[in-house]
C-alpha positions, 0 to 999 in steps of 0.5 A, a space after each residue: 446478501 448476493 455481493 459482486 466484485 469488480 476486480 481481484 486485486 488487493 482491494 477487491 479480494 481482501 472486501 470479497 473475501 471478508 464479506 464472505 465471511 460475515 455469510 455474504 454471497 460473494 462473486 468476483 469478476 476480473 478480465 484478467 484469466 490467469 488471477 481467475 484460474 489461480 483462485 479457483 486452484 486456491 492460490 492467491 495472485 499476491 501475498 496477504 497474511 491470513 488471506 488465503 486461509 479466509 479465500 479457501 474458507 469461504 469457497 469450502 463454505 461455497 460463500 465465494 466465487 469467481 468468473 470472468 463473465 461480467 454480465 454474470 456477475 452484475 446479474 448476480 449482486 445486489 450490491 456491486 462492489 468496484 474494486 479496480 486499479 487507478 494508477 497514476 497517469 503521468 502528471 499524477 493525476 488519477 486513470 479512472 479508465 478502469 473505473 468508467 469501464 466498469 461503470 459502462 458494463 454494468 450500465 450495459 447489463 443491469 435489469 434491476 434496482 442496485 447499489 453499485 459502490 466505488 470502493 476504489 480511490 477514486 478523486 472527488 467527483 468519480 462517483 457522479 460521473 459514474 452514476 452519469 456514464 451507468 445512466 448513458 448506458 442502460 438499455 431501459 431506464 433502470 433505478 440504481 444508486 451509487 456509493 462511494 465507500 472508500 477503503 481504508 486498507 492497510 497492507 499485511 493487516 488488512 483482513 484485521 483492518 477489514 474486521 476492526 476499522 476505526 471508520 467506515 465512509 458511505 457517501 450518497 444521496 439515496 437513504 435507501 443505499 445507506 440502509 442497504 450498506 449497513 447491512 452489508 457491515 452489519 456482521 462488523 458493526 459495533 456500538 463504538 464503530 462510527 459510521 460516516 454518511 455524507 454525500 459523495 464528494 465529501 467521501 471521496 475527499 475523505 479517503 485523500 485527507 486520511 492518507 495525504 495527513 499520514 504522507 505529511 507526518 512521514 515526511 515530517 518526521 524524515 526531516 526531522 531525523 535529518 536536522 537531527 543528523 545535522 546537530 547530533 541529536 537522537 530523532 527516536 527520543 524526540 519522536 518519542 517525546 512528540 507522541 506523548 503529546 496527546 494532540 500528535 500520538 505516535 503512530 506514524 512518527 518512525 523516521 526511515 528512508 521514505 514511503 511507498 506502496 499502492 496509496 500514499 504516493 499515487 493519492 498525494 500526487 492524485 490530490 496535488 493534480 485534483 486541486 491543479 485541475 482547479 486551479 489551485 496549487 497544494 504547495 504544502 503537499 508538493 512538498 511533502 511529496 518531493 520531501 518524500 522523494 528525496 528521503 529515498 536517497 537519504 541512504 545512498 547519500 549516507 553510503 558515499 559519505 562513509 565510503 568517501 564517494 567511491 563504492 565502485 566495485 564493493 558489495 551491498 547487502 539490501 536486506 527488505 525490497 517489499 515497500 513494508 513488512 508482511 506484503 510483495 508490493 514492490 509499488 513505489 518501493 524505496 528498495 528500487 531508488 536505492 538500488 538504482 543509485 547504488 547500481 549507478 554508481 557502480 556497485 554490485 547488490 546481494 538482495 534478500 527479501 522473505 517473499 517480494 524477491 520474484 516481484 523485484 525480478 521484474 523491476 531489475 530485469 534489465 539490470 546487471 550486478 543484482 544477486 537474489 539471496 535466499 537467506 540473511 546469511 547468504 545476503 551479508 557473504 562478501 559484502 561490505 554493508 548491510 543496508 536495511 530497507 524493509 523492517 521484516 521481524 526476521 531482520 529484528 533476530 540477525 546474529 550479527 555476530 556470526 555474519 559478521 565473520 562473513 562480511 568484508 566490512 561490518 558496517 549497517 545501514 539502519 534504514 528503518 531505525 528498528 536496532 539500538 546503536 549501542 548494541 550493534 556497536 557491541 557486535 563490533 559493527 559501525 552503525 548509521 541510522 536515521 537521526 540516530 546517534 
């Protein structure tokens, strides 16, 4: 089938590439030039593991392409795919700006029957005002029909999360665009691969009840390990025992200094300010999100405890500033909260990450006494912690050992509880977890 993408980012170039390779033709069209003349060098505007190899593939195999020309691109696909960015707007609600633009040019351009999909997180709702604003905007009355197929992504694995889902949502009212999108699958699809169809609203709600359940048991467990701080308890043991429970499992149950990234925050937030326009207040979900926020200076919290409330002038080693291992999403990263309040208080920071370093740049700009390290080793010289923020394997392998010949201090900050305290302990370090003893 001809496919169109609106939009280059993290959703659109994942979808395009991979449909391209179930032998889809695939064109993606974004305003922004620079993206576009960087994949059309063969190099990806953002860090996605597998990614560029299946971008080059496909362009080899002339399955995928790239345009800055929208009237091209929704001339070309028989389905047209919106793929674009809705951040939050500043009461937390979601900019669908970008998702009506697209929907007036396509409106604009269209000359023939299609199936036009919101694949962006967009609140319940967006995909009939789509449909109403491509409708206000055709030149002739032109028969279309509209999806909501939301994605469920996951940074760092999303071309297997792509390739192995554990479900794919079709909302809409129209038998013939179900029929269309299974075919768009059709490559992917398995016997034992369950396949929603329902109507509009409900797909979009889908997506926010996925991602807001996933905030809500990060946030559990946070607080959990910090009650279990409070009474001396080891929260990796009593995580352990809650995913035995059927009823739970124990995805998701991996306590550390808080989430960030491009969904959960902004699609908690979006939710919370949804259900406000309503006249409804989500307390439960308020609170999982303050939860959240507060966890992010747990760590700081933990340093000035050990340090007796002063760390003027010492040296901290951030080691991961990526909101997850495996991306150079820097979007609600907890690396900028903790490093906004150790700044605050005075200190100075080494910084290490394998591939988000030129992305934190940008954050820190305006900012003094940040130091970007290129190795582990250099990181830990002179520093009188270790503060772990990002769980990249690399961190796993650290030879404590030898980098604590070079440290002023040999105390960690285990901000994602990937080391066994005993054995840092046996490398002569002083060990902080979360809900560790």
């Amino acid at each position: 089938m001809k496919i169109s993408i609106f939009g280059v980012g993290y959703v659109g170039l994942t979808t395009a590439a991979c449909l391209a390779n179930l032998g889809h033709n695939v064109i993606c069209i974004d305003i922004d030039q620079e993206k576009i003349r960087l994949l059309e060098e063969g190099k990806a505007p953002f860090f996605e593991p597998g990614l560029p190899e299946l971008v080059a593939q496909n362009r080899k195999k002339n399955r995928l392409h790239f345009t800055t020309n929208a009237a091209e691109a929704v001339a070309f696909g028989e389905v047209i795919f919106n793929c674009v960015n809705t951040p939050c707007n500043g009461d937390g609600s979601a900019n669908l700006n970008y998702v009506f633009a697209v929907a007036k040019t396509i409106g604009e351009n269209i000359k023939e029957y299609k199936v036009i999909v919101n694949k962006s997180t967009v609140p319940p709702g967006t995909t009939r005002k789509t449909a109403e604003i491509i409708k206000e905007n055709c030149k002739q009355q032109i028969a279309f029909d509209l999806v909501a197929n939301p994605e469920f992504l996951r940074e760092g694995d999303a071309v297997r999360a792509f390739n192995y889902p554990d479900k794919i949502v079709l909302g809409s009212n129209s038998d013939q665009a179900f029929s269309i999108m299974r075919k768009v699958y059709s490559g992917r699809l398995r016997t034992y691969l369950p396949i929603v169809e329902t109507d509009w609203e409900t797909a979009e709600v889908i997506k926010y009840a996925n991602n807001t359940f996933l905030a809500t048991k990060i946030s559990f467990i946070n607080e959990m390990a910090n009650i279990c701080d409070e009474l001396g308890a080891d929260i990796k043991i009593v995580a352990m025992a809650l995913g035995l429970d059927y009823r739970i499992n124990p995805r998701f149950l991996n306590p550390g200094v808080g989430y960030g990234g491009s969904c959960f925050p902004k699609d908690i937030k979006a939710l919370i300010a949804t259900a406000n326009q309503k006249g409804y207040k989500a307390r439960l979900f308020e609170e999982v999100d303050f939860a959240n926020e507060r966890q992010k200076k747990m760590m700081v919290q933990k340093v000035q405890k050990v340090f007796n409330n002063d760390i003027s002038g010492r040296t901290f080693t951030i080691l991961g500033l990526s909101f997850k291992p495996k991306t150079n999403d820097m979007r609600e990263a907890p690396s900028i909260q903790i490093i906004k309040d150790l700044l605050a208080l005075g200190a100075k920071i080494k910084a290490y990450d394998p591939v988000a370093t030129e992305d934190a740049k940008k954050i820190f700009s305006n900012m003094n006494n940040i130091a970007y390290c290129e190795s582990v080793e250099e990181a830990a010289k002179g520093s009188s912690a270790l503060l772990l923020v990002t769980e990249w394997d690399e961190f796993r392998s650290i030879n404590f050992t030898e980098i604590g010949k070079e440290m002023e201090e040999k105390i960690i900050f285990d901000g994602r509880n990937i080391y066994e305290p005993e054995l840092i302990r046996e490398e002569g370090f002083v060990y902080h977890g979360i809900g560790r003893k």
